[in-house]
C-alpha positions as CSV (number, residue, x, y, z in Angstrom):
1,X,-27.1,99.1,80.4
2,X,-26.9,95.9,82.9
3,X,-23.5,96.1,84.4
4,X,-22.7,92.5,84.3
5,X,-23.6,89.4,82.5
6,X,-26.3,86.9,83.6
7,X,-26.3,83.3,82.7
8,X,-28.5,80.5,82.4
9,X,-27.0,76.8,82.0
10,X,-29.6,74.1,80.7
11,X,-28.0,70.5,82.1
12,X,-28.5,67.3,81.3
13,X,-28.5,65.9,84.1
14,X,-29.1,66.2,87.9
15,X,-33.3,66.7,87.1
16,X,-35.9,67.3,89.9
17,X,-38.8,67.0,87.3
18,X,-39.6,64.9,83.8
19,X,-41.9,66.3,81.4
20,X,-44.4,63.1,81.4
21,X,-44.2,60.7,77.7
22,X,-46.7,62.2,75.1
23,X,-48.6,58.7,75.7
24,X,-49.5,60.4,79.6
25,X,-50.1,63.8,78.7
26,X,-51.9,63.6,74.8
27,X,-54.6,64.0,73.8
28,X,-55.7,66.7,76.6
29,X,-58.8,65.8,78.6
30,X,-60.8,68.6,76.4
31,X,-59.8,66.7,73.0
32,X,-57.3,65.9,70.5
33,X,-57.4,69.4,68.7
34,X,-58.0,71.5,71.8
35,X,-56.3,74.8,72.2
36,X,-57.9,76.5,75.2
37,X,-56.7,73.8,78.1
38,X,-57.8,75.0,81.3
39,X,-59.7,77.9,79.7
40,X,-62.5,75.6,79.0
41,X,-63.7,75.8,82.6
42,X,-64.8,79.1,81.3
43,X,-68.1,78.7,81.2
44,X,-72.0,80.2,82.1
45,X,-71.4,78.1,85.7
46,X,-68.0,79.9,86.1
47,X,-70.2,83.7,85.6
48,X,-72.6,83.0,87.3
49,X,-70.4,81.4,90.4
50,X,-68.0,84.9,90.2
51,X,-71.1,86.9,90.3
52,X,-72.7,85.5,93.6
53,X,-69.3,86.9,95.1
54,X,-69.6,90.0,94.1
55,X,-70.6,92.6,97.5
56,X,-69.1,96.2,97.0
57,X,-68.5,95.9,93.2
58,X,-64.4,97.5,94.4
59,X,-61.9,96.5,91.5
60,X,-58.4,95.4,92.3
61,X,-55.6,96.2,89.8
62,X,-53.6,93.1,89.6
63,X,-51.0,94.7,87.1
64,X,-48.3,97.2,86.6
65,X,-48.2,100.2,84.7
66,X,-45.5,99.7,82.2
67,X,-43.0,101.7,82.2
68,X,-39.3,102.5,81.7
69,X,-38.7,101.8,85.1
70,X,-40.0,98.5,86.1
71,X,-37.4,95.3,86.5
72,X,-36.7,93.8,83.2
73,X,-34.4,90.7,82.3
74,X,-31.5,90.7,79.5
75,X,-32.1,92.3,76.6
76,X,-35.8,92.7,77.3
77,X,-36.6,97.0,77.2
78,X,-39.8,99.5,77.1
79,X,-38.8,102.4,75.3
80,X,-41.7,104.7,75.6
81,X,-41.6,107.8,73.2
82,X,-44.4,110.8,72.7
83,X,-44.8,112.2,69.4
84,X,-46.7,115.3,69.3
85,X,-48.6,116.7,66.4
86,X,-49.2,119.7,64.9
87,X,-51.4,122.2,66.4
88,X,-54.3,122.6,63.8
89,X,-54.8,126.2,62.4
90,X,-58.8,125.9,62.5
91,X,-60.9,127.5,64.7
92,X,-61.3,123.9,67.3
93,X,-57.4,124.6,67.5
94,X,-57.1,120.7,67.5
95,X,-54.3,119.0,68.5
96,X,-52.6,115.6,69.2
97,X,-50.7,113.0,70.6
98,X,-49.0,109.8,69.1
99,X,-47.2,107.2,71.0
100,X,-44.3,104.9,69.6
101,X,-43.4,102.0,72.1
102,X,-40.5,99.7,71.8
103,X,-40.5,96.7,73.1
104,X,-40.5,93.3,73.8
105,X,-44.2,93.4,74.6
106,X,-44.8,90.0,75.5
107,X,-42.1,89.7,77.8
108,X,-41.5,93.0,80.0
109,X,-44.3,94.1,83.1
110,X,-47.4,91.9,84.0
111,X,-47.9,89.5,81.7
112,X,-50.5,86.6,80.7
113,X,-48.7,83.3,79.3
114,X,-50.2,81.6,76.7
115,X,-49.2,78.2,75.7
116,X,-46.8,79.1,72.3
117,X,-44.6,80.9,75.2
118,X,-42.7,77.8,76.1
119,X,-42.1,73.7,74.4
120,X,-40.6,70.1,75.6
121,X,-38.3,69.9,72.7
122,X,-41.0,70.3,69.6
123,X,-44.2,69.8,71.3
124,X,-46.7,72.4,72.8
125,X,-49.9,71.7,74.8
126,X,-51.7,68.9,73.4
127,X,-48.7,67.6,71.6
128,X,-49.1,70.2,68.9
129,X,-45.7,70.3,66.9
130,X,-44.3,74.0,67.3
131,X,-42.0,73.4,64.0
132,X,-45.5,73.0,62.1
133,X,-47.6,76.7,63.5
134,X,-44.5,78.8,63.6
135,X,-43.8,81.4,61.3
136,X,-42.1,84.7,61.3
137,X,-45.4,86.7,61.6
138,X,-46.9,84.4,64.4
139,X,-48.0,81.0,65.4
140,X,-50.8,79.1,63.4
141,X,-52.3,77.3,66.5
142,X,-51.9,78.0,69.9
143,X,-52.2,81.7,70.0
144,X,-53.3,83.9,72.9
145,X,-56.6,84.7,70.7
146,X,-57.7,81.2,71.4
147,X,-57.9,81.9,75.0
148,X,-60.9,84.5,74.9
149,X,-62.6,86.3,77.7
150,X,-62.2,85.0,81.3
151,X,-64.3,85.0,84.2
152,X,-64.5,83.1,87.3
153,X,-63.9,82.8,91.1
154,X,-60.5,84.4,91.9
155,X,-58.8,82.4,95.3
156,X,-55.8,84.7,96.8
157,X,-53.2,82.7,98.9
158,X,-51.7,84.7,100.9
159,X,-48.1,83.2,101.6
160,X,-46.2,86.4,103.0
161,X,-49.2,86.9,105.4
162,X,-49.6,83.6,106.5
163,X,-46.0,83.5,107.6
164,X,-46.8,87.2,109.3
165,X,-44.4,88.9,107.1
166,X,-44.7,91.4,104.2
167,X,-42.4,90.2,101.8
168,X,-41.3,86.1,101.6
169,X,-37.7,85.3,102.3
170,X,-36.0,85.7,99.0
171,X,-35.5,81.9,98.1
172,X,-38.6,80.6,100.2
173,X,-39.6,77.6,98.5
174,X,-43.9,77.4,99.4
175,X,-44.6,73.8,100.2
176,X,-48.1,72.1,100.1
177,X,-48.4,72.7,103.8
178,X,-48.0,76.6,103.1
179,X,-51.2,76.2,100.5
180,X,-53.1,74.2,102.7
181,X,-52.4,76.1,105.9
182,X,-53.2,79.7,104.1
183,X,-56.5,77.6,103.0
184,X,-57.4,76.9,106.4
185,X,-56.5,80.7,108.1
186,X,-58.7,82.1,105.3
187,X,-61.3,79.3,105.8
188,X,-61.4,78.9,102.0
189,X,-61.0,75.6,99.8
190,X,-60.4,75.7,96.4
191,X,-62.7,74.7,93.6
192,X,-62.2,73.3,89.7
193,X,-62.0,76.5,87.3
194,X,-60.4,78.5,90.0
195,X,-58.4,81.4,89.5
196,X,-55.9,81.1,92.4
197,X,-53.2,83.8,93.1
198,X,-50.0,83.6,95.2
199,X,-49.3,86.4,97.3
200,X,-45.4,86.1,98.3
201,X,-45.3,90.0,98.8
202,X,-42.1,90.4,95.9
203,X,-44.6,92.5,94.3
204,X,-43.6,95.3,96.6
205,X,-40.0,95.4,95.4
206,X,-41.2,96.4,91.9
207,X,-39.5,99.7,90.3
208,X,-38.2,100.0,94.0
209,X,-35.6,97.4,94.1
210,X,-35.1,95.9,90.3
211,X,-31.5,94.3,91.3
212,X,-33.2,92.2,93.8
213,X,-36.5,91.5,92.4
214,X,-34.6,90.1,89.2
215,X,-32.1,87.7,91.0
216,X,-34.0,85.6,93.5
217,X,-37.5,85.1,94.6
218,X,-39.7,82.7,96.9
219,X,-42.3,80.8,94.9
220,X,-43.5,76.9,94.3
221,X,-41.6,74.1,94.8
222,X,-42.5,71.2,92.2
223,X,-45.0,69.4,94.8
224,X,-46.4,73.0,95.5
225,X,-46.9,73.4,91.6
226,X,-48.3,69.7,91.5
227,X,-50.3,70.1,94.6
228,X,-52.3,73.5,92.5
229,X,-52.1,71.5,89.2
230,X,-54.1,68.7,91.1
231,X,-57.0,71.4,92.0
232,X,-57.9,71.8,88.8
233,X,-57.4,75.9,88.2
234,X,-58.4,77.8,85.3
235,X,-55.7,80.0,85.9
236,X,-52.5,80.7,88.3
237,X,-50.3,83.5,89.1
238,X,-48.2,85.2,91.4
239,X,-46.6,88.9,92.0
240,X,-43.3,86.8,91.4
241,X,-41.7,86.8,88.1
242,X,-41.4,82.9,87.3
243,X,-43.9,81.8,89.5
244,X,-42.3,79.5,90.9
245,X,-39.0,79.7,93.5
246,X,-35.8,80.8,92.1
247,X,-33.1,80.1,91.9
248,X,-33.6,76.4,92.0
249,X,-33.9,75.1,95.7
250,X,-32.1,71.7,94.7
251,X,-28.9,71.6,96.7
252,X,-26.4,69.7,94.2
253,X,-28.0,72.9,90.9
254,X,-27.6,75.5,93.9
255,X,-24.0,74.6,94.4
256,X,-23.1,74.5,90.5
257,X,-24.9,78.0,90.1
258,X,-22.6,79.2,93.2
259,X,-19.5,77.4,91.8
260,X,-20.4,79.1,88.1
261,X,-20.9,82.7,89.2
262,X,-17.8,82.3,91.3
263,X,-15.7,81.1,88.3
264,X,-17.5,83.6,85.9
265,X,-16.5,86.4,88.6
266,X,-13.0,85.7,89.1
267,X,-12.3,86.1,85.2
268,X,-12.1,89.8,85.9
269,X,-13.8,91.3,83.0
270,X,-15.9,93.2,84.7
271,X,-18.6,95.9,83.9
272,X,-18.4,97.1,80.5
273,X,-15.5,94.8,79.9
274,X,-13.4,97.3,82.2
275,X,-12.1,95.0,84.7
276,X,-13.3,94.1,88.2
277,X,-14.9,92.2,90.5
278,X,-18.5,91.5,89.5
279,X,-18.7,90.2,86.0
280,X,-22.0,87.9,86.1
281,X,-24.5,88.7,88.5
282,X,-26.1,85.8,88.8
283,X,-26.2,82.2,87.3
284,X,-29.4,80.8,87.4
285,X,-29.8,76.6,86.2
286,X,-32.8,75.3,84.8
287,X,-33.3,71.5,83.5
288,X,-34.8,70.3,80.4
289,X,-34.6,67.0,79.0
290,X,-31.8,66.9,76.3
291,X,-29.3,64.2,74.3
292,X,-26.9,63.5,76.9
293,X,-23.8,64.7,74.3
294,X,-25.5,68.3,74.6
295,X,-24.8,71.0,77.3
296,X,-26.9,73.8,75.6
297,X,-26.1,77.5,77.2
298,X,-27.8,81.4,76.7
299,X,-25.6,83.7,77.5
300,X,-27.2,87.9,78.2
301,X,-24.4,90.5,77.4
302,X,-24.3,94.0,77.9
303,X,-25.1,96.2,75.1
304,X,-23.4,96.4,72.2
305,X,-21.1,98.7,72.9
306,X,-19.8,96.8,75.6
307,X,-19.4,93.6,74.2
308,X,-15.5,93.8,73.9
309,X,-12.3,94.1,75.7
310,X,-9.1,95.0,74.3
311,X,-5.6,94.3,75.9
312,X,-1.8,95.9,75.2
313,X,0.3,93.3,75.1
């Protein structure tokens, strides 16, 4: 159970980014009804390029094991239960295992977003209107079988060691300069169809230290995220959760999510609606673009059984 609520607040105001008009940004640069993006840089050149790298033939593990143990965010679980079956009577003496997982698989441990994960109002990559490929059993366009097999040059950016530490402060914001200075110490520049990976060293806190992997993290700031966006990549990632920095490094959203969680807090409903101290334990703000007479807000309760309080009065 999360002892404590979390929210996020979507404003309409006070924005450090603007999705760009449909008239900049559609139709994508690989064609009015593309749904691969940057996947189209996969390619023969891309193989053969990644191949020429490869000296020792060593493979790297970029992602965790899943299990019931790893940070997860609101309501988000891996429930992970063995069913074993009958021993068979014949003379093999055969016998089985069955697995039932439950879960949000999409969303909990490593994970690979495609582009039906997230929209600007009703529009997906390449302006593709979600209201029109969503359906209770899936999306029509845009799913994460249009992204096929992968293979290319993979560019790590070492942040953490760059700075000469092994984990990133916990709001670090990485800054173009960072990117191009962990270039330079690696003598490395980075190529169209890349696959380039931040290193920040959060990673490490994984199944070791949920509560503080989940509330903060270094990561891009928005010129960072241009700055990589200009390159060209195939792919990005990090050992962060969002990617980029968090909570947001804008100084008037950091003060409202301060002024929030301490409002939140002083309520006094506490764990398990119980009382106390430490109702919310964090307040995180993110911007989208919305009619100015809307102040849309998600709020992640406790389980069920906790969702009350009762009072004598």
């Amino acid at each position: 159970m999360i002892e404590g609520i979390a929210l996020v607040v979507a404003l309409a105001a006070a924005q450090t980014w603007s999705v760009p008009p449909e008239t900049e940004r559609c139709p994508s640069r690989w064609g009015a009804s593309d749904e691969r993006g940057s996947a189209n840089h996969m390619g023969p050149a891309s193989v053969l390029r990644a191949r020429e790298l490869i000296r020792t033939g060593e493979v790297i593990e970029l992602a965790h094991v899943l299990s019931s143990d790893m940070p997860l965010f609101g309501t988000r679980r891996f429930d992970l239960h063995t069913k074993r079956t009958t021993m068979n009577p014949q003379s093999n003496r055969r016998g089985s295992n069955e697995e039932l997982v439950v879960a949000e698989i999409g969303q909990v441990g490593t994970q690979f977003d495609g582009f039906a994960h997230q929209t600007h109002e009703d529009s997906w990559y390449n302006c593709i209107p979600a209201s029109e490929s969503a359906t209770r059993s899936g999306f029509t366009r845009l799913g994460i079988d249009k992204v096929g097999m992968l293979m290319t040059r993979g560019v790590l950016l070492d942040i953490a060691g760059l700075k000469g530490v092994p984990i990133l402060p916990d709001n670090y914001e990485i800054t173009v300069a960072d990117l191009e200075a962990a270039l330079s110490r690696q003598n490395q520049k980075l190529a169209p169809g890349d696959a380039v990976l931040i290193n920040t060293g959060w990673g490490a806190l994984w199944a070791k230290d949920n509560a503080r992997y989940v509330k903060s993290c270094p990561g891009l700031g928005i010129a960072a995220a241009e700055w990589v966006a200009r390159q060209d990549p195939m792919l990005l990632g990090s050992d962060n959760w969002p990617v980029e920095v968090a909570p947001n490094p804008d100084p008037e959203l950091a003060a409202v999510e301060a002024e929030i969680l301490e409002r939140v807090n002083r309520i006094g409903i506490g764990p398990a609606g119980l009382g106390g101290l430490t109702t919310a334990l964090a307040v995180h703000v993110e911007t989208f673009p919305c009619h100015i007479a809307s102040m849309p807000v998600a709020v992640n309760i406790q389980c069920h059984s906790a969702r009350h309080k009762e009072a004598v009065l």
